[in-house]
C-alpha positions in Angstrom: 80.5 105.5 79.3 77.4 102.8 79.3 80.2 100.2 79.9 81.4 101.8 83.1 77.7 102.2 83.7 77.1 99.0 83.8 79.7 97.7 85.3 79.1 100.1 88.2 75.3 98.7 88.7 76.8 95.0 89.0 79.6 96.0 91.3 76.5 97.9 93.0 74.7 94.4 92.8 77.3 92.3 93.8 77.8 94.6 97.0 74.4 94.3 97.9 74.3 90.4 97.4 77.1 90.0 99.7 76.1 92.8 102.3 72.5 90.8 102.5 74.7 87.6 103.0 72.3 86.5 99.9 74.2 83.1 99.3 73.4 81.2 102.8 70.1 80.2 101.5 71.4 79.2 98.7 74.3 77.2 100.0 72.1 76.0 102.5 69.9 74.7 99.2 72.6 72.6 97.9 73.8 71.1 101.3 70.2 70.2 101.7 70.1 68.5 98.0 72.9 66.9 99.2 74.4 66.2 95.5 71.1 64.8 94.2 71.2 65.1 90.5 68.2 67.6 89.9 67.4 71.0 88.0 68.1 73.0 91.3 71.4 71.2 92.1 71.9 72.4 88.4 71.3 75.3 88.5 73.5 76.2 92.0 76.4 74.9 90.6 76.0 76.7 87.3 75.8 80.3 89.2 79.2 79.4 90.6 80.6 78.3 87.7 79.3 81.6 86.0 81.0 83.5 88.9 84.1 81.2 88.5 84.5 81.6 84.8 83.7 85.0 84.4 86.2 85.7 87.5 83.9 87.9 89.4 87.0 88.4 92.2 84.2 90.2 94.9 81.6 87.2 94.9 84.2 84.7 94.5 86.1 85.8 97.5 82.9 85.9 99.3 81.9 82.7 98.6 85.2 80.7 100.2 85.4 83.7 102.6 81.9 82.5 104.0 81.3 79.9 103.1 84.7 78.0 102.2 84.4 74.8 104.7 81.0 74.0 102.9 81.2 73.9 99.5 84.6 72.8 100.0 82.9 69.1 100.2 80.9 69.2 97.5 83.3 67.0 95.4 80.9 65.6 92.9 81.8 69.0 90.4 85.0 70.8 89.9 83.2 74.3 90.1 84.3 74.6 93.8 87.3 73.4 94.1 88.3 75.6 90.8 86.5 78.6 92.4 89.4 77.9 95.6 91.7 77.8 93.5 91.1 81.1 91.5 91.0 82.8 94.7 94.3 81.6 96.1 96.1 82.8 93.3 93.9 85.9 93.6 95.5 85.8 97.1 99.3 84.8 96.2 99.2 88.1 93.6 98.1 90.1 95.9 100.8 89.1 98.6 103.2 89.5 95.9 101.9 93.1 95.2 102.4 94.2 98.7 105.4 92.7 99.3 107.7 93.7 96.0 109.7 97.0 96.9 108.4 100.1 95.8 110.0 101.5 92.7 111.7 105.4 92.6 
């Protein structure tokens, strides 16, 4: 029961980071770093990553949803281009799902 708890306050989280559209300043923070090698460039591409490697599907889709053509150039890490990557497949399953025949 905690478990579901919890994981019921993130989703609630995640929802409300996304419905604020909470990661334009943030993106707008690294684009305005613009790949400098610092603690906040750090730390940006490490809250991806998290969301990448924990595969948190609703802020990842978010993210190249909204905000795809951006981070889509930051080439100097592999967090983004993973992160696209994750959701494509995300994306091909999902295709797959609604396409297979239903079985009786």
């Amino acid at each position: 029961m905690v478990f579901l708890e919890s994981n019921l306050k993130l989703e609630f989280n995640f929802r409300y980071i996304m419905k604020g559209n909470l990661f334009a300043p943030v993106i707008d923070a690294l684009v305005k770093n613009n790949g400098r090698y610092n603690m906040m460039d750090s730390a940006i591409c490490e809250m991806f990553e998290h969301i990448r490697s924990e595969d948190i599907k609703s802020l990842s889709s978010h993210v190249v949803e909204n905000y795809g053509q951006i981070v889509d150039k930051v080439l100097y890490v592999n967090t983004f281009k993973a992160l696209r990557q994750k959701y494509e497949q995300q994306q091909d399953r999902q295709r797959e799902r609604s396409q297979a025949p239903l079985e009786k």
